[in-house]
SEZA-324569 format. One record per residue (C-alpha): x, y, z; residue in three letters. Coordinates in steps of 0.001 Angstrom, whole numbers, padded with zeros to 6 digits, always signed. Example, Ala and Ser with C-alpha at 12.3 -4.5 7.8 and 13.67 -1.06 7.14 Angstrom:
% residues 2
+012300-004500+007800ALA/+013670-001060+007140SER/
% end
This chain:
% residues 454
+126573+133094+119333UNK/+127836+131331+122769UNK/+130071+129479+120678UNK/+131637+132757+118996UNK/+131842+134206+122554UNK/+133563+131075+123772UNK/+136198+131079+120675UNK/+137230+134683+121458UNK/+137344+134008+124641UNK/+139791+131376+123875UNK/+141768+133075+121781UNK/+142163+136055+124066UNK/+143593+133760+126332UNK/+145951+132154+123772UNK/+147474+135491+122740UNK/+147971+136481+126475UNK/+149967+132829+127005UNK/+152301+133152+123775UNK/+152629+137160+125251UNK/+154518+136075+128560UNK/+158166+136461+127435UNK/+159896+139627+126293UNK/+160487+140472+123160UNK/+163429+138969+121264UNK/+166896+140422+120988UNK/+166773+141842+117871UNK/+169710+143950+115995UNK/+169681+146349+117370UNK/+168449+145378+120922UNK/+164563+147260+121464UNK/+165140+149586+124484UNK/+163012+148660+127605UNK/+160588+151659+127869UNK/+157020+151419+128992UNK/+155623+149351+126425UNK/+158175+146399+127578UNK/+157749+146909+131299UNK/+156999+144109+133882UNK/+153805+146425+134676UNK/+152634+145906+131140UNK/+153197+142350+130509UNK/+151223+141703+133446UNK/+148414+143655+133055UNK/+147666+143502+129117UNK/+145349+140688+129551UNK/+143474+141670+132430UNK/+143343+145517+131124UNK/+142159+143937+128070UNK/+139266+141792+129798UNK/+137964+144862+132045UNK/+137568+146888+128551UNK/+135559+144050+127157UNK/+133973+143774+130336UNK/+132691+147637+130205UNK/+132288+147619+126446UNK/+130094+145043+126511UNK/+127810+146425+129836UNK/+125270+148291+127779UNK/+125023+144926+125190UNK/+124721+142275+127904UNK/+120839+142317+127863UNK/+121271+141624+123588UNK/+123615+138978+124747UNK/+121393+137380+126945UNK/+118073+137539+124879UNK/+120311+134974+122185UNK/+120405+132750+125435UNK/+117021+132839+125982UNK/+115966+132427+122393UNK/+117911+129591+121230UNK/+118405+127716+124921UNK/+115913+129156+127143UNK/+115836+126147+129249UNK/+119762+124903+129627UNK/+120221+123727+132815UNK/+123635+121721+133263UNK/+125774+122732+136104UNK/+129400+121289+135231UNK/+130856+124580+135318UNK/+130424+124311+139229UNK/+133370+121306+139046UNK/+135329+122299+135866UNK/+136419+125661+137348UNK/+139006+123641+139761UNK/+140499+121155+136813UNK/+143316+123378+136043UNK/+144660+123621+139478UNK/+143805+120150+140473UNK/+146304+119278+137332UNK/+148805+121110+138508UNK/+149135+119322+141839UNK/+148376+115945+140334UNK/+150960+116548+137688UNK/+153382+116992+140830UNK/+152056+113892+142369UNK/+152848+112065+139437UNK/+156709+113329+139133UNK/+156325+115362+136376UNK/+157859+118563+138102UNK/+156926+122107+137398UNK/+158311+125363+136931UNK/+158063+125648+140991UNK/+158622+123249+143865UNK/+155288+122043+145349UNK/+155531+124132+148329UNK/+156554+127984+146052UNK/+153502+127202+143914UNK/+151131+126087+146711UNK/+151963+129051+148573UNK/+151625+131553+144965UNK/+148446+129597+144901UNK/+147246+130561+148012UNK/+148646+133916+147667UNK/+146378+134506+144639UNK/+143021+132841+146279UNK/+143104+135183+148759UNK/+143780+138424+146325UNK/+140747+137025+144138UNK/+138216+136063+146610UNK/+138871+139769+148831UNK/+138209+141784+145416UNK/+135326+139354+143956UNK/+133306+139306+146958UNK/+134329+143054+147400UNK/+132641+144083+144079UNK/+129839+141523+144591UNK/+128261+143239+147677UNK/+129338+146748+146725UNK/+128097+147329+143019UNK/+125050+144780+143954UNK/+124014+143768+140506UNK/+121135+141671+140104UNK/+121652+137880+138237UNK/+119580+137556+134865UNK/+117845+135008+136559UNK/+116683+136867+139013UNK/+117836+135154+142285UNK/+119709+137254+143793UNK/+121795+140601+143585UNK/+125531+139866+143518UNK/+125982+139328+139790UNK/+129372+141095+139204UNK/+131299+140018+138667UNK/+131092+136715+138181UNK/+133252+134258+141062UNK/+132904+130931+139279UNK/+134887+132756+136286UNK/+137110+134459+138200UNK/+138551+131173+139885UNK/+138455+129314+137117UNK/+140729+131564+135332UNK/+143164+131955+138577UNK/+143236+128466+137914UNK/+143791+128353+134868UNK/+146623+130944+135047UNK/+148549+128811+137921UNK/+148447+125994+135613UNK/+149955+128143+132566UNK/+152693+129614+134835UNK/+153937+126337+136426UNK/+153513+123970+133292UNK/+152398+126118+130087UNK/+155276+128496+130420UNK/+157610+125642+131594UNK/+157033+122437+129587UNK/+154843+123112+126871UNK/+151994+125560+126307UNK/+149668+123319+125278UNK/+149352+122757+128816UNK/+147856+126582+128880UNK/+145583+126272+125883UNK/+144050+123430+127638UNK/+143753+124992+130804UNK/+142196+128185+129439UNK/+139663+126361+127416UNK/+137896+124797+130666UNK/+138148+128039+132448UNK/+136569+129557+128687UNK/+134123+126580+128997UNK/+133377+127932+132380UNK/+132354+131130+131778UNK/+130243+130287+129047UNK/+128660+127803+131527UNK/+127368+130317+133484UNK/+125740+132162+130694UNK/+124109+129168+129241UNK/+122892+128546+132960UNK/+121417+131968+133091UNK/+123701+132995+135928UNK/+125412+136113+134682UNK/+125984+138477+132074UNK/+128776+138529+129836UNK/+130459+141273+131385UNK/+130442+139788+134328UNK/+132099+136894+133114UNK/+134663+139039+130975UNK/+135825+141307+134697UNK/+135776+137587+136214UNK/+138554+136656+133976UNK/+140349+139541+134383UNK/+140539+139407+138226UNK/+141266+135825+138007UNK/+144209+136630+135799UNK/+145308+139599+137293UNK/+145057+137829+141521UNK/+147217+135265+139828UNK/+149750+137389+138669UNK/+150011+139283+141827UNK/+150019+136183+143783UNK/+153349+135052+142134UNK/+154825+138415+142445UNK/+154516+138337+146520UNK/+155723+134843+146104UNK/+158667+135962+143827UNK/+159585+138092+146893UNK/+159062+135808+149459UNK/+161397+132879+148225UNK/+163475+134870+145805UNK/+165228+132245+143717UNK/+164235+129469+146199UNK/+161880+126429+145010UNK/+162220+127537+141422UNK/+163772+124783+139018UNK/+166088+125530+135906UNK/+164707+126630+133100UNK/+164341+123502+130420UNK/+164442+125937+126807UNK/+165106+128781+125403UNK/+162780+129571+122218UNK/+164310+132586+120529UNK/+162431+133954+117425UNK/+164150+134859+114072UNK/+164776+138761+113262UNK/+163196+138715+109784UNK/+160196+136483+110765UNK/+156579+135982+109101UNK/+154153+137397+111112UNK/+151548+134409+111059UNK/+148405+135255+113549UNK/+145540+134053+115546UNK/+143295+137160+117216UNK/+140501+138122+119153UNK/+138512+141507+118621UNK/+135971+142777+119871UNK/+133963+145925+119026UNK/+131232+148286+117900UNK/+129045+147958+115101UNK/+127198+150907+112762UNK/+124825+150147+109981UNK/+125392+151938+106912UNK/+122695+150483+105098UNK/+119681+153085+104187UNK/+117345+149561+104573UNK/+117838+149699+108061UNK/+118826+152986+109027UNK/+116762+155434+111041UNK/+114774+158413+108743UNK/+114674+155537+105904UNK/+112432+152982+107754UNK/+109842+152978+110653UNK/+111775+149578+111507UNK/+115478+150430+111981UNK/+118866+148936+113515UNK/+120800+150864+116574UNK/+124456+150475+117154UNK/+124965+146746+117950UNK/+127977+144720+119069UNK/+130373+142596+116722UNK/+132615+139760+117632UNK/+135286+138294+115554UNK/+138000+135564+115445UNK/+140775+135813+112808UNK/+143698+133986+111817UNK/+146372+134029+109022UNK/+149580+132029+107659UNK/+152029+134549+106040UNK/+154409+132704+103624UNK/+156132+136357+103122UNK/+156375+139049+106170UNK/+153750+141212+104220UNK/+151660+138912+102581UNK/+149545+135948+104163UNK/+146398+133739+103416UNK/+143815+133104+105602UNK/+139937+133724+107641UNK/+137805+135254+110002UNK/+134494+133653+111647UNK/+132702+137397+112632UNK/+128975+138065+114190UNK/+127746+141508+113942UNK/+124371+141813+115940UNK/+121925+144941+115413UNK/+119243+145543+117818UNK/+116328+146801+115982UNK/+113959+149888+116941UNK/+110484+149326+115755UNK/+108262+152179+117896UNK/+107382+153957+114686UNK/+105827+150457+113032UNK/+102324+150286+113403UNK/+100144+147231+112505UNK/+096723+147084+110453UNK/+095436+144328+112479UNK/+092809+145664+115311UNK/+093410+142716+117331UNK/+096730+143238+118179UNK/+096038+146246+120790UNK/+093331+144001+122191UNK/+095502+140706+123143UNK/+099059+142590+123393UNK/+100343+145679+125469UNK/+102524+146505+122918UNK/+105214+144827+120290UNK/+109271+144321+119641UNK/+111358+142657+117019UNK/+114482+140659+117990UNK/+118167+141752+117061UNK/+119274+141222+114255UNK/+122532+138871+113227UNK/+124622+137881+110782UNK/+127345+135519+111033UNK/+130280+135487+108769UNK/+132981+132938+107315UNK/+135347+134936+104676UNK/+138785+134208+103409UNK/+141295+136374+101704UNK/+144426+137491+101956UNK/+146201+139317+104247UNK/+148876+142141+104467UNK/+151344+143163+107181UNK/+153945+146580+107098UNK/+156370+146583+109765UNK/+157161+150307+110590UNK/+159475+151262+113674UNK/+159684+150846+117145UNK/+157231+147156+116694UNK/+154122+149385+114778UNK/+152694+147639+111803UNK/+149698+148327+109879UNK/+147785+145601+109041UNK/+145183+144801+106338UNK/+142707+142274+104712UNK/+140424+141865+101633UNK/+138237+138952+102394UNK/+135316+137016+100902UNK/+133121+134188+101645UNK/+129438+133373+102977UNK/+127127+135531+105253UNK/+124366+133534+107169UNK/+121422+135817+108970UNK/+119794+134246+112089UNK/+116011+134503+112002UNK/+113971+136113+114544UNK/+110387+137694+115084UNK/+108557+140381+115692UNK/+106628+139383+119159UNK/+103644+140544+120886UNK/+103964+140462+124848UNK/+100408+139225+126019UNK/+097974+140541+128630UNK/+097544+138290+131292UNK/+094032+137266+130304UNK/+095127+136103+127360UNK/+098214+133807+128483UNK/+096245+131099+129611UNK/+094395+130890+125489UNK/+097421+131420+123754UNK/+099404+129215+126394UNK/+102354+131510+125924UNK/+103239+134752+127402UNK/+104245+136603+124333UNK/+103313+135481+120128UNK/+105248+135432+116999UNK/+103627+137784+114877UNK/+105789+138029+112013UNK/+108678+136001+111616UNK/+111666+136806+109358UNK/+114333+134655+107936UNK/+117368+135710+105731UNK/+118728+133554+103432UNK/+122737+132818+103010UNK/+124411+134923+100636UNK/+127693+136068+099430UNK/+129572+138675+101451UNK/+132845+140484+101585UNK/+134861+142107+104341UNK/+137850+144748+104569UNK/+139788+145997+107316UNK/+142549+148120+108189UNK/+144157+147905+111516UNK/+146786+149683+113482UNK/+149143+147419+115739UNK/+152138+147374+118696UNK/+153908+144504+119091UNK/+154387+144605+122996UNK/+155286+141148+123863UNK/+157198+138594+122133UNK/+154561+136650+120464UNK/+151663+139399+121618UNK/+150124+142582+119471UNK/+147023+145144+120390UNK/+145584+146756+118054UNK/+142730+149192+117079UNK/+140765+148339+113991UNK/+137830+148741+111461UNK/+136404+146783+109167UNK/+133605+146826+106656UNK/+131021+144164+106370UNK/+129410+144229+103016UNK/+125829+141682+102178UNK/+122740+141670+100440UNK/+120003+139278+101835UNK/+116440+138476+100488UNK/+114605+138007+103516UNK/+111447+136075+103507UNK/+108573+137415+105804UNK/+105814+134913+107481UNK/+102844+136664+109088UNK/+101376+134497+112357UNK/+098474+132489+110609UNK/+096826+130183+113564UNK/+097602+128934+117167UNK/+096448+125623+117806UNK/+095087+124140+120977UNK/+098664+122833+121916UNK/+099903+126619+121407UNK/+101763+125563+118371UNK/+102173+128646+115729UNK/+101644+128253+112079UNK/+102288+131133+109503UNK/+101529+132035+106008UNK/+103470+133745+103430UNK/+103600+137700+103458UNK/+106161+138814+101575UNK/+110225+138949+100293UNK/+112456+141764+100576UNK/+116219+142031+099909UNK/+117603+143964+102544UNK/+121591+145382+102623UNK/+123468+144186+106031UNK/+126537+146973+104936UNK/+127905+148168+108067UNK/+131334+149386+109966UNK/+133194+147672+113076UNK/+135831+149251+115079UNK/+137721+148250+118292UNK/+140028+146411+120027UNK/+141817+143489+119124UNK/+144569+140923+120922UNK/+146787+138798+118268UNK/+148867+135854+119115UNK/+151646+136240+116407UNK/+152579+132643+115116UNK/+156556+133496+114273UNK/
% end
């Protein structure tokens, strides 16, 4: 799940990179209206981050409990040095005589510019909206600072080298920053939105930071540009995106008034990418994780013991990854609108998870846990297909946003243990209880960012 998060993440950043030059000078020449502004190609990517950021407030606890299932205990702090690489690069590159887009001086001083823009609004935010950590230890949560200088970082290192020399410079500076932020998630030290509004601000203090610098020194301290990389007018609109969205079951298995266990609107995440060997036709995948938390207040349990040892019960989300492939379809329509579309197939994997029993305190110390497995679910692999439909404007040179919706279509026989013994140790066994096969069918819509590959 971190991994998806981390991916997108990536990705996001990688559209926003290729996105920083205006679109090409096409026959006839696109007028410069709002969509082309200087206002818009700054702001895309941070705009973009501070929806994530808000779409994903009321999921961040879902987020989290993956954390705390599959690396409750992570404790490695190199996000608290990897958040400086980028800009330590940049002046090292310098040192070494491989010059940037800026003299040393014009980018220390856009540097400093954008510290001081980042740091006034983090720390503004921080002790005004007073959000508590998921650890617990204190309350200035969002958003999140490490994340927010790693990608101002990050961005200073894009601008001087990654837009200069060669963006590979940018992917790698994005992917620590990336690496960053999920740092302080595995750490337990924010939520994912506060990493998400980190970005943005880190992105967005950057940005402003060169602007005051721009006019401060004007054309002074800025070296010649080394190339020019037009793009052709008929070109193949080859991807890589990001999305990010809502998710609705449409299965009766798991919908409410058809079960007493049943899944609520969940989150899905999704990372996409296509070669097009024609400008409406292409080949290629998506790596998607839809994620369902599940209601179970109307279940009730044979067992008398259960009231007796437990104040209650709750069953962990429930998620399905997916790895499809298919092809792909573009239309071009005017003014840089296309409508986009897949047909994809491949293999759906569901995560496992439990239906657990938070203890009473007196019983803690026997079970030597604070909450029990009672029954534990596990859905096998099967095969799945996906369609989508999309609706995007080109607003950058290599840079799209678009709305979307897929369909997510998979049939799973899930196995069913039932908690069987606890041993001295604490160590659960289980015993067989039953097989089901359940329909994961549901709908995604949102937002996406695509890095088009002409």
């Amino acid at each position: 799940m971190l991994k998806t998060i981390a991916t997108a993440i990536l990705t996001f950043c990688t559209a926003y990179l290729f996105g920083q030059q205006d679109l090409p000078d096409t026959l006839p020449a696109p007028k410069k209206d709002f969509w082309h502004s200087k206002t818009v190609n700054i702001s895309l990517a941070p705009a973009g981050f501070f929806a994530a950021s808000a779409l994903t407030w009321n999921q961040r606890g879902e987020v989290r409990k993956f954390r705390n299932r599959y690396i409750p205990t992570f404790r490695h702090h190199y996000d608290d040095y990897l958040q400086y690489l980028p800009a330590v690069t940049v002046f090292g590159l310098n040192a070494a005589g491989v010059k940037g887009k800026h003299t040393v001086k014009r980018a220390f001083v856009s540097y400093a510019f954008s510290a001081v823009i980042m740091g006034s609004i983090v720390n503004t935010i921080k002790y005004t909206a007073k959000v508590e950590r998921p650890d617990g230890s204190s309350n200035n949560s969002f958003p999140s600072g490490h994340t927010a200088n790693s990608f101002m970082n990050a961005s200073f290192l894009h601008k001087e080298y990654g837009q200069y020399r060669n963006p590979l410079y940018s992917v790698g500076a994005y992917a620590a920053s990336t690496a960053t932020a999920i740092g302080r998630q595995m750490n337990n030290r924010h939520w994912i939105s506060d990493v998400l509004a980190g970005a943005g601000i880190g992105i967005l203090s950057t940005e402003v930071g060169y602007l005051i610098a721009d006019q401060v020194f004007k054309d002074r301290g800025a070296r010649p540009i080394l190339h020019k990389d037009p793009i052709p007018v008929d070109g193949k609109p080859s991807f890589v995106e990001m999305r990010i969205g809502f998710a609705v079951m449409t299965s009766k298995d798991l919908m409410k008034h058809h079960s007493d266990v049943y899944a609520t609107n969940g989150f899905n995440l999704g990372v996409e990418g296509a070669w097009f060997f024609h400008r409406n036709i292409g080949v290629g995948a998506e790596f998607a994780f839809t994620s369902f938390p599940i209601n179970d207040n109307n279940a009730g349990f044979d067992d008398p013991d259960i009231p007796i040892i437990s104040t209650g019960h709750y069953t962990q989300p429930m998620g399905v990854r997916y790895l499809h492939a298919g092809p792909f379809f573009n239309y071009p329509l005017p003014r840089n609108w296309f409508i986009t579309g897949k047909f994809l197939a491949g293999t759906s994997v569901g995560a496992e998870g439990n239906i657990m029993l938070p203890l009473r305190e007196e019983f803690q110390d026997i079970f030597q846990a604070k909450e029990l497995p009672y029954i534990r679910y596990k859905p096998e692999r099967a095969f799945g297909w996906s369609s989508g439909l999309g609706i995007m404007k080109r607003i950058g040179r290599n840079l799209g946003l678009k709305a979307y919706t897929n369909y997510f279509h998979s049939k799973h026989d899930f196995k069913f243990d039932i908690i069987h013994d606890v041993d001295q140790n604490g160590h659960v066994s289980f015993s067989d209880l039953a097989t089901e096969k359940i329909s994961f069918n549901h709908i995604t819509f949102g937002l996406a960012l695509t890095a088009i590959l002409w």
